[in-house]
C-alpha positions in Angstrom: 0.0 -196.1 -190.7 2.4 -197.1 -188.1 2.2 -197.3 -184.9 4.6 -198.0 -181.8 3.1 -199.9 -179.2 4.3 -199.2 -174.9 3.4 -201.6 -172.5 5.1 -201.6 -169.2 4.2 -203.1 -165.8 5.3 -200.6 -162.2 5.3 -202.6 -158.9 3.7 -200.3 -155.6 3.7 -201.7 -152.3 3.6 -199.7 -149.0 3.0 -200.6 -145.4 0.3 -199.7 -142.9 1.4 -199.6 -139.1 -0.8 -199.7 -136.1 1.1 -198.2 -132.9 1.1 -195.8 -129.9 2.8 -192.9 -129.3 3.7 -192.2 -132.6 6.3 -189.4 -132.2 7.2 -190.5 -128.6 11.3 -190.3 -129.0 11.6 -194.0 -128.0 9.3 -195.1 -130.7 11.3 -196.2 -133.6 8.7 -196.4 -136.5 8.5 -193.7 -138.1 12.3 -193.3 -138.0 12.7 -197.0 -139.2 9.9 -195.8 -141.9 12.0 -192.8 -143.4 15.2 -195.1 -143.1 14.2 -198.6 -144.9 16.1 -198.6 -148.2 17.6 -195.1 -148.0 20.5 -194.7 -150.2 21.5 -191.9 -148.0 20.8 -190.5 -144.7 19.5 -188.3 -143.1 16.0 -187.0 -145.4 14.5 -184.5 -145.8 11.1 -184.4 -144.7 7.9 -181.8 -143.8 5.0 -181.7 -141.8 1.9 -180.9 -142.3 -0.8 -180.7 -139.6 -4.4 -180.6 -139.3 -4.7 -177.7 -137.2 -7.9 -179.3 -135.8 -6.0 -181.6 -133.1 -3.9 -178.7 -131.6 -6.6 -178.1 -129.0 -6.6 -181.9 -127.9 -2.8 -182.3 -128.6 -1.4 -179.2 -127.7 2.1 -181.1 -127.6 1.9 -182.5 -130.9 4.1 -179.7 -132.6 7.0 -179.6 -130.1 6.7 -183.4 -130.0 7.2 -184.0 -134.0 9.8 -181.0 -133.5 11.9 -182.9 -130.7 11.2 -186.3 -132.7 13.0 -185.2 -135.0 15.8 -183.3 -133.3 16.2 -187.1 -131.3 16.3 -189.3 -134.9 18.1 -186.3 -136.8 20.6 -188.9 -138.0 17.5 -189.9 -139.9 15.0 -187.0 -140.5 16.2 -184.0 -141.5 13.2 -182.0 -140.3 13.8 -179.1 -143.4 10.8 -176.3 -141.7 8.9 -176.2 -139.0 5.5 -178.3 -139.0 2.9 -176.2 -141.4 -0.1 -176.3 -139.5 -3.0 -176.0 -141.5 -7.5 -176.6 -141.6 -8.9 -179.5 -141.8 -12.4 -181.5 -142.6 -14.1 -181.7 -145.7 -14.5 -177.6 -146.0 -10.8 -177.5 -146.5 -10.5 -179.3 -149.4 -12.9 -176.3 -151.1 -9.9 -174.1 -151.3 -7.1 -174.8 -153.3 -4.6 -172.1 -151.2 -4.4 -174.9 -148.4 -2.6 -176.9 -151.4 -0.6 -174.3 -152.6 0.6 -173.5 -148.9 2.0 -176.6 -148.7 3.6 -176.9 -152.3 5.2 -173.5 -151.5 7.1 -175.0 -148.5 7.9 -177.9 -151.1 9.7 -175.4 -152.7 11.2 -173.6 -149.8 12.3 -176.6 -148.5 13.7 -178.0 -151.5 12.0 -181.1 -150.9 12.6 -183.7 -153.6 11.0 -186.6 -155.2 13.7 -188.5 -152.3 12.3 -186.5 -149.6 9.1 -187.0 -147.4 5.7 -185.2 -146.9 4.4 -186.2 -143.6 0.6 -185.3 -143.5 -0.9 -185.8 -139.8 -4.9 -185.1 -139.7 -8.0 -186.5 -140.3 -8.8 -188.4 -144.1 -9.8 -184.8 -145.9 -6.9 -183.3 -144.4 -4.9 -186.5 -145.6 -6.5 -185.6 -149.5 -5.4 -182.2 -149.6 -2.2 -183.1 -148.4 -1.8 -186.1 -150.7 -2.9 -183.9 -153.6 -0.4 -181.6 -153.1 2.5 -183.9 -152.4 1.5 -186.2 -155.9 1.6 -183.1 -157.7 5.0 -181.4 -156.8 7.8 -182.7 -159.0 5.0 -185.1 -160.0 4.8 -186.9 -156.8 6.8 -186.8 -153.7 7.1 -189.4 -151.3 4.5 -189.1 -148.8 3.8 -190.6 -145.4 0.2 -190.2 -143.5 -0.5 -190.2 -140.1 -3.7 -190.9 -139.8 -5.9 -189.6 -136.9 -9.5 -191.0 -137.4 -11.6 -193.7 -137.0 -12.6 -193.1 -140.8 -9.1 -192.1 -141.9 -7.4 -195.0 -140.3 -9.6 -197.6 -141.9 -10.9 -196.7 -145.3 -9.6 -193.5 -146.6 -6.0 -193.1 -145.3 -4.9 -196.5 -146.1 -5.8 -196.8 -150.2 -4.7 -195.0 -153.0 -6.6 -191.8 -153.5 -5.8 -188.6 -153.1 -8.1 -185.4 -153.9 -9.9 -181.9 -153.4 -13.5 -180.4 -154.1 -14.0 -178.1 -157.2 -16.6 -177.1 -159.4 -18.8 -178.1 -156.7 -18.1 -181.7 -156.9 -16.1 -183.6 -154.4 -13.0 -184.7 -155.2 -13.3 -183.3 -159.1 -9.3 -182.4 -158.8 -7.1 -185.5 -157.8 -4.6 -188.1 -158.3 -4.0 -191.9 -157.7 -0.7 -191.9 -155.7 0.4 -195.0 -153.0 1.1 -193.6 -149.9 5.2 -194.4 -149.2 3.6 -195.8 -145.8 0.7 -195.0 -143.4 1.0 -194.9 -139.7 -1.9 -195.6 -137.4 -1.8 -193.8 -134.1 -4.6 -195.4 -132.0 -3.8 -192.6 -129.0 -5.4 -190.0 -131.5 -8.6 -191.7 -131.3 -9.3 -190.9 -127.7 -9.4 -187.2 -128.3 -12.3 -187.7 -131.1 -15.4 -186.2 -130.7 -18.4 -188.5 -130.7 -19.7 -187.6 -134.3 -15.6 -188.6 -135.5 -15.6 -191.5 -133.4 -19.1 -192.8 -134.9 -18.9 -191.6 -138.3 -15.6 -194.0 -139.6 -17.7 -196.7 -138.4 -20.0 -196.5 -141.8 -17.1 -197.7 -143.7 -16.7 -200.8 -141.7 -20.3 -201.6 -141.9 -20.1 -201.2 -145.7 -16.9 -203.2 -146.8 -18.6 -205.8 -144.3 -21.3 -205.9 -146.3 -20.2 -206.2 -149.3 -17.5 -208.3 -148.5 -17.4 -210.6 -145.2 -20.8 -211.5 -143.1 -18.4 -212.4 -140.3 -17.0 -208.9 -140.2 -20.9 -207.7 -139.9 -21.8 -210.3 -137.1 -18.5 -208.7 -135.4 -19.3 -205.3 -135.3 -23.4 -206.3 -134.7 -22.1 -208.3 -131.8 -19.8 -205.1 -130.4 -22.1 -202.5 -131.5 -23.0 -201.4 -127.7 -19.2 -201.2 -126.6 -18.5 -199.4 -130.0 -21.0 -196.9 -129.4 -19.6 -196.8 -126.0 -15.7 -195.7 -126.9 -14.2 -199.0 -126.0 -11.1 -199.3 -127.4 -10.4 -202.6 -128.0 -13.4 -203.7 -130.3 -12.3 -200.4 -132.4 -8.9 -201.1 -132.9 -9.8 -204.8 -134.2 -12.5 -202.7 -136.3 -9.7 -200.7 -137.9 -7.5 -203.5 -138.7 -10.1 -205.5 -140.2 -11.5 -202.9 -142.3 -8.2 -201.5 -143.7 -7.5 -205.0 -144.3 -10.5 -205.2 -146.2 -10.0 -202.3 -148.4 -6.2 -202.9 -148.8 -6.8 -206.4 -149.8 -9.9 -205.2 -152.5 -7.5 -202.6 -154.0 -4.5 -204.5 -154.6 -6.0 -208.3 -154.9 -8.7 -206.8 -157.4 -6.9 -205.5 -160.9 -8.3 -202.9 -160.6 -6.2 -200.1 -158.0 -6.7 -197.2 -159.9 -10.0 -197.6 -161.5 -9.8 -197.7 -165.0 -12.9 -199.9 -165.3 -16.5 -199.3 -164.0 -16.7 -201.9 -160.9 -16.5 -199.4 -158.1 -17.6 -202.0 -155.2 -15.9 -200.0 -152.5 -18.3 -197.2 -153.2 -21.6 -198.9 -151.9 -23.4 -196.0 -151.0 -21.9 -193.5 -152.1 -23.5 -192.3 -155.1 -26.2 -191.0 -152.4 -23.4 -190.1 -149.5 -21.1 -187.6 -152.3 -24.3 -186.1 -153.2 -25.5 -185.5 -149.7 -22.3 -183.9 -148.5 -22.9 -181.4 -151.1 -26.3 -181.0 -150.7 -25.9 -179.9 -147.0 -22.0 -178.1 -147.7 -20.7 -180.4 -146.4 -22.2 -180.3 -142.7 -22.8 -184.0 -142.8 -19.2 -185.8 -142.0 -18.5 -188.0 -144.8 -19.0 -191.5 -142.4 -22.7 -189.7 -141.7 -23.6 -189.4 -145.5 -22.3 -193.0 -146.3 -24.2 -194.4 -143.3 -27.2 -193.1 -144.7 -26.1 -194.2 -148.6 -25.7 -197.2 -147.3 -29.3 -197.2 -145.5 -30.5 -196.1 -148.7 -29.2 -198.8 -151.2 -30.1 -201.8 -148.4 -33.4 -200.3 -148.5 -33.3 -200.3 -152.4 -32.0 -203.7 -152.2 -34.7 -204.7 -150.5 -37.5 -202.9 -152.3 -36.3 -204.4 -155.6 -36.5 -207.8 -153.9 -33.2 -208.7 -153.5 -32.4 -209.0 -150.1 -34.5 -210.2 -147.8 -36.4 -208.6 -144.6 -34.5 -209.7 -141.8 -31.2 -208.7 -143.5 -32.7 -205.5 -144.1 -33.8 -205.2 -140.8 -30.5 -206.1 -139.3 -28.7 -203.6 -141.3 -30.7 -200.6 -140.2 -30.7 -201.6 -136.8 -27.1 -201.9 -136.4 -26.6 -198.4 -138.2 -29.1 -196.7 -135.6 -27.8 -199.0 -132.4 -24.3 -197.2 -133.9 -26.2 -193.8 -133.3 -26.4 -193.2 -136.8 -29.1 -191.2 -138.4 -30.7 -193.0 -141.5 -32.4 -190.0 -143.2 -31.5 -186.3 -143.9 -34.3 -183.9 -145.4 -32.4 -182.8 -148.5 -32.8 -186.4 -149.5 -36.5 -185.5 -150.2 -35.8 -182.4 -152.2 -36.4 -181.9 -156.0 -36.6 -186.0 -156.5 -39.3 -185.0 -159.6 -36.9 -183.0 -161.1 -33.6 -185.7 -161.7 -31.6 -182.9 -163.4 -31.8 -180.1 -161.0 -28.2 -179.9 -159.0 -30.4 -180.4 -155.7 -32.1 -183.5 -155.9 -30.3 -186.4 -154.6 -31.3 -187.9 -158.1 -28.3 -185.9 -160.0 -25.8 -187.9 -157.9 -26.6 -190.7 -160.5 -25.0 -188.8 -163.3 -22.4 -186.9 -161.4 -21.5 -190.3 -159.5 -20.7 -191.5 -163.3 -19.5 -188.9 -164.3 -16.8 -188.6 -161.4 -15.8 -192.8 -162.0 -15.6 -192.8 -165.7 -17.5 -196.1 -167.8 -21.3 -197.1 -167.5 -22.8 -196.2 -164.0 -22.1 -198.8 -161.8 -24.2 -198.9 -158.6 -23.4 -202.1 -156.2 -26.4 -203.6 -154.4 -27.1 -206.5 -151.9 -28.5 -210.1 -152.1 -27.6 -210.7 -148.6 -24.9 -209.6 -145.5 -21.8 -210.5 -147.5 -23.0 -210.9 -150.7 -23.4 -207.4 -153.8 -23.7 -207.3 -157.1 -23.5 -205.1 -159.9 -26.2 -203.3 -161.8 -26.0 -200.1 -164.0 -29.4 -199.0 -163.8 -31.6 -198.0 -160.5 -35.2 -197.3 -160.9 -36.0 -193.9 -159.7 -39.7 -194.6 -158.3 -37.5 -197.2 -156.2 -35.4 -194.8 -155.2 -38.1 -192.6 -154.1 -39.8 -195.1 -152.3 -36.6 -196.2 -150.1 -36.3 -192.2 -149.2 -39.8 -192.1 -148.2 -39.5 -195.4 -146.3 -36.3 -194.3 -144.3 -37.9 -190.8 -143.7 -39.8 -192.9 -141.2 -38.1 -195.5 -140.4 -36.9 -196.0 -137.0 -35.2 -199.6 -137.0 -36.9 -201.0 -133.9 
């Protein structure tokens, strides 16, 4: 037998800005974004819009549109902005993709041109999805417009959309070409949006950086409250947290099993399906999270007072800690409504031997591939009641 053998290394590297005014005409970033190391000017580019922040942005259209018109020696704005749906529903229907891989083609948008997705993080992985899978991959650009899509899920590597029932089943691992934080988008959030990217924080600081915790447990009143400032120093250190784990790690498109960015989220995937999709995707992490701190605890791991803390701070947050359907079916593991068949499906989705992260204390997880389901059980029933005081 003979075989040839291919190895090859591919360098990615993209930038994540944090601004105002994002398409105000004197604000050159996104113009200096689309220029930096163009061979040839101006490009191409689409929009796409989470229809969603129309209502609280009813400028935002003509304001991308006269952007444009202002920086033309730079963006060649090739259709007018598609608006589309967003939130975690839209990603169940694959025609939102389509629309925007049919104005790909309309446009004649090449692998030199830009996608410029502006909307919340499922909005963001619909539109990445489609962009990384026309002319197998086009460059995209995200404008981020969330608490949860600004610090966690706009700013990795990940794009995807909900079939067979399972979340994110279809997708692709594509780098962003750059990500654009608009912190003005923020103030038009409703509570549950402004709350719910929150959970990320609290999990990457707990898996990762005590200080980061004592940070947001010291701010938690004026976080809860909508003060800016704490939240944008929340954003930055969290994206800085994830962006530092995915490309400091060896690990950015998760061909192994160590999955330590997903603590919680075994339970949280599960959930979101369980209740279609109701629960935001921060809500059903805050309570994964709840869940395997509990479990932590349980299995005598982490201690009391860390336990304690970490509920606390979730429910000072305004998060809940417990959703019925987490109570459903748990003696039958196989049936596709018990929380207990996001085990399997949570290994299933990342490949390798399940790989569930736990805690030993604030700052401080570990890896185990196997949780007891009468542990499980008894952290659901404990949360069912529990009211962190």
């Amino acid at each position: 037998m003979v075989s040839i053998q291919q190895l090859f290394q591919v360098e990615f590297h993209y930038s994540v800005h944090f601004t105002r005014g994002l398409f105000a005409p004197d604000n050159p970033l996104l113009s200096d974004v689309v220029r930096d190391g163009a061979a040839r000017l101006p490009k191409k580019a689409i929009f796409a819009v989470d229809e969603g922040l129309i209502p609280y942005h009813p400028h935002l259209i003509p304001s991308i549109e006269k952007y444009c018109e202002e920086h033309r020696s730079v963006i060649d704005l090739a259709r007018p902005p598609l608006t589309l749906p967003g939130g975690e529903a839209a990603k169940n229907n694959p025609q939102y993709v389509a629309a925007i891989q049919e104005v790909i083609d309309a446009a004649g948008i090449c692998r030199h041109s830009f996608v410029i997705a502006v909307g919340g993080g499922a909005f963001l992985d619909l539109a990445g999805y489609a962009a990384a899978t026309a002319h197998r991959g086009i460059r995209l650009i995200r404008a981020p417009t969330t608490v949860l899509a600004q610090n966690d899920s706009g700013v990795g590597v990940k794009n995807g959309i909900n079939a067979f029932g399972k979340k994110n089943f279809l997708g692709t691992f594509a780098p962003p070409y750059a990500v654009l934080n608009d912190f003005d988008f923020l103030t038009t959030l409703s509570d549950r949006d402004w709350r719910s990217g929150m959970a990320e924080a609290i999990k990457v600081s707990l898996i990762k950086d005590a200080g980061f915790f004592d940070f947001i447990e010291k701010d938690a009143e004026r976080l809860a409250n909508r003060e800016m400032a704490p939240m944008e120093r929340l954003i930055y250190e969290c994206a800085w947290l994830h962006l530092n784990h995915i490309g400091a790690n060896g690990d950015p498109f998760e061909t192994g099993s160590s999955r330590p960015l997903d603590f919680g989220h075994w339970a949280a995937h599960k959930l979101e399906q369980l209740t279609g999709y109701e629960l935001r995707h921060g809500e059903a992490v805050a309570m994964g999270v709840a869940l395997d701190s509990t479990y932590s605890h349980l299995a005598g791991f982490l201690g009391a007072a860390q336990w304690r803390r970490i509920l606390k701070l979730l429910s000072k947050l305004g998060f809940k800690l417990y959703a019925p359907e987490m109570s459903l079916y748990l003696d039958r593991r196989d049936d596709h409504r018990s929380i207990l068949r996001g085990l399997s499906e949570f290994r299933e989705h990342l490949g390798g031997l399940l790989t569930i992260m736990l805690l030993r204390d604030i700052g401080k997880s570990f890896e185990t591939n196997e949780l007891h389901e009468e542990i499980i059980r008894e952290s659901i029933s404990q949360l069912s009641g529990e009211r962190a005081e």
